[in-house]
C-alpha positions, 0 to 999 in steps of 0.5 A: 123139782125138789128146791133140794135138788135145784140146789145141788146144782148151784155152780157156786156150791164146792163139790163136797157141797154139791155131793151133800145136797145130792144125797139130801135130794135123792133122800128127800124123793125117797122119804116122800113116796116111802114116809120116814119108816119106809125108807132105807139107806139102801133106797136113797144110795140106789136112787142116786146110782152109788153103793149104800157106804158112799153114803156114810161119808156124809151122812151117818144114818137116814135119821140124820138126813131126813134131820138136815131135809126138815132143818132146810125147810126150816130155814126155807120158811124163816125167809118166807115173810121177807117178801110179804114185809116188803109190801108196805103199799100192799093192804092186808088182805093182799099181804095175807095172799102174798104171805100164803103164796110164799108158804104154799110155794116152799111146802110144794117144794119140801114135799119131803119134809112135810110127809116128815112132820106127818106122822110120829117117828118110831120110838128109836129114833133121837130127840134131834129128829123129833125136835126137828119136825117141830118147825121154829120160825118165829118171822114167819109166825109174826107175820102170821099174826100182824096180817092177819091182826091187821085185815081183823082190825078192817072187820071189827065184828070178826076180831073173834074169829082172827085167831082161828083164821090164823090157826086156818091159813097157817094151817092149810099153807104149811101143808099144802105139799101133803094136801095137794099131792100132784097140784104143783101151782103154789098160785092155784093153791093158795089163790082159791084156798085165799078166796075160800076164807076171805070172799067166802063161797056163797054169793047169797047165805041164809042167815044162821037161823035159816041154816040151822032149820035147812032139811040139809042139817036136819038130814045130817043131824039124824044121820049124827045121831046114829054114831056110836058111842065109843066105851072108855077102854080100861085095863080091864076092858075085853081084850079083842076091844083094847087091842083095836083102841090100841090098834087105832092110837098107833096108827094115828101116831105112826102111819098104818105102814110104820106102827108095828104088832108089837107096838100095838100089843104094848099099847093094849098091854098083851102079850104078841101071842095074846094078840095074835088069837084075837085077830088075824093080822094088822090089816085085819085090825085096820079093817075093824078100825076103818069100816064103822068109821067110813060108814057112819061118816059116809052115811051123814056126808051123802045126808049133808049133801042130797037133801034139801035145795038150796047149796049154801046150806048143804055146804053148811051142813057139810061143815057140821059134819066134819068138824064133829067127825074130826072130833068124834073120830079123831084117831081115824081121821088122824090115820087118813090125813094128807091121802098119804095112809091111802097109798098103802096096798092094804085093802081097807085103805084103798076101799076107803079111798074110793069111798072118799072119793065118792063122797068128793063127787058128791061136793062137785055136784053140790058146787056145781049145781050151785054155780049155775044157779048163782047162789055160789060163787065160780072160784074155780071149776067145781072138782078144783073146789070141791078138793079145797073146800074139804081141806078147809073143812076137815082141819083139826080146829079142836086143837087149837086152843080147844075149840068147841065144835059149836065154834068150828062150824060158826066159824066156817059159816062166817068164812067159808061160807060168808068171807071173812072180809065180804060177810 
């Protein structure tokens, strides 16, 4: 149940009260199944079984309330490190879980205003709503920085990695409504993805030099290597290839339901007609976007995955290959973040959803494999961490503070891999 909801049914709040976080939370269920752009004020009133204009007693406009949902959620995370801070007998690993285990607990309750801060919102709406996607929690990202600046001072050989643990476990525990859509245990969550970081997942890792000449990374290497090279696309480029470049920034921005033909025609600088004699329709352009990507993706994952004996360096290989990908092909994986793209009717997203998941079963079989051998560690049953450790695996970290790929992956070595605090 939305906190949003819990809370409309405080006895101590007024009726008007009442009524307003009634509208926030029926908003707030529509606003996470249809995003920003696929909502109506028509949808939220028939949610709450009134007509549309009662709704404009509280509310202005749609833009208005999804303003108040992400504001609450705001507000939400500004008291999350009150409990973590109280801890002061705790150890800092154990204040670091406690502190994930808040955040993780608030976003599975605001899974509204997560999908909100998931995707640019159109052009016409105000600067208040962008604003308002930007969360200001300045407690929260103190303690961020404290917990994790104290379980670096126990590891002084990790003290380089601290800020990309930050940047980590901010990161998954702000989203983990998005990323674990119909997990609704804050504890499983944020327990497991805790595990993964700091324990690690390899009860015995190859050194670096081992992994660096598995079959596995060797595979995936050659598999890399067939990537294409994307060409700069320039004004004065072919118009077919500037309309998909344009194509593939807008529904990175906006979300292939929200980005518009005629957003797409602006960015590639054409006319509506221009476009529509280069391709057929929006989807068609999708289809062009999404192909070459999941093949050669798919292509050095299964490569990562099946050659080779030994899963830690699999894992390892797996890791390479994602951080390159989510470099090389940023907008793609921008337009499939969080699984929300892939509740779309449109047919390349779906195929590309089964592919995914093939590709998931893949992990389990490596997990599991390696569980019962007992060169990795049980965290938990194979599929549960087969789903975290991609997460943990496809986060941007090139954005933070323009982390080298290099980087990235011996990052995640010494993390996902080694633990930060065990390795």
């Amino acid at each position: 149940m939305s906190s949003l909801r819990a809370r409309a049914d405080d006895p101590g709040s007024t009726a008007p009260e009442r009524r307003i976080d009634e509208v926030r939370a029926a908003a707030a269920a529509v606003f996470e199944q249809r995003g920003y752009s696929g909502t109506t004020m028509a949808l939220i009133a028939d949610e709450i079984g009134v007509l549309p204009g009662s709704l404009y007693h509280h509310f202005r406009s749609k833009e208005e309330i999804a303003v108040a949902i992400l504001q609450r959620f705001e507000q939400d995370l500004g008291t999350a490190s009150v409990k973590p801070a109280r801890a002061a007998d705790a150890d800092p690993e154990q204040r670091l879980r406690l502190l994930m285990h808040e955040v993780v607990s608030l976003s599975l309750r605001n899974r509204a205003a997560v999908r909100l801060r998931v995707f640019e919102p159109p052009a016409v709406t105000t600067e208040r709503l962008r604003d308002a996607r930007r969360i200001h929690a300045p407690a929260l990202e103190q303690a961020w920085r404290t917990t994790v600046d104290d379980l670096a001072r126990d590891r002084p050989d990790r003290a380089g990695d601290a800020r990309l643990l930050r940047f980590a476990v901010k990161s998954l525990a702000l989203d983990a409504g998005a990323q674990f859509p119909d997990d609704p245990d804050p504890s499983s969550i944020a327990g497991l993805l805790a595990d993964l970081l700091l324990t690690g997942v390899a009860a015995g890792c190859p050194d670096d030099e081992d992994l660096d000449r598995s079959d596995a990374v060797r595979a995936a290497d050659d598999a890399m290597a067939t990537w294409p090279r994307r060409p700069a696309t320039t004004a004065g480029s072919d118009v077919r290839g500037r309309i998909i470049a344009a194509a593939r920034t807008a529904f990175a921005r906006h979300g292939f339901e929200a980005a518009t033909i005629r957003d797409i025609a602006g960015l590639a600088e054409v006319r509506m007609a221009t476009l529509y004699r280069r391709v057929e329709s929006k989807e068609a352009i999708l289809a062009d976007v999404v192909a070459g990507f999941s093949t050669d993706l798919g292509r050095a994952v299964r490569a990562a995955l099946t050659h080779g004996d030994c899963p830690a360096a699999s894992l390892d290989a797996l890791a390479k290959v994602l951080t390159r990908a989510r470099r090389g092909f940023r907008e793609e994986s921008d337009i499939m973040r969080f699984g929300y793209a892939l509740d779309s009717h449109a047919a390349p997203l779906r195929a590309y959803a089964a592919e995914t998941d093939d590709r998931l079963r893949l992990l389990e079989g490596v997990l599991a494999d390696g569980m019962a051998r007992g060169s990795l560690r049980r965290l938990a049953e194979p599929q549960a961490a087969a789903r975290q450790v991609r997460v943990c695996l496809w986060l941007p970290y090139q954005d933070f503070g323009r982390t080298s790929e290099r980087r990235a992956h011996a990052f995640l070595r010494r993390t996902l891999l080694r633990g930060f605090v065990n390795g």
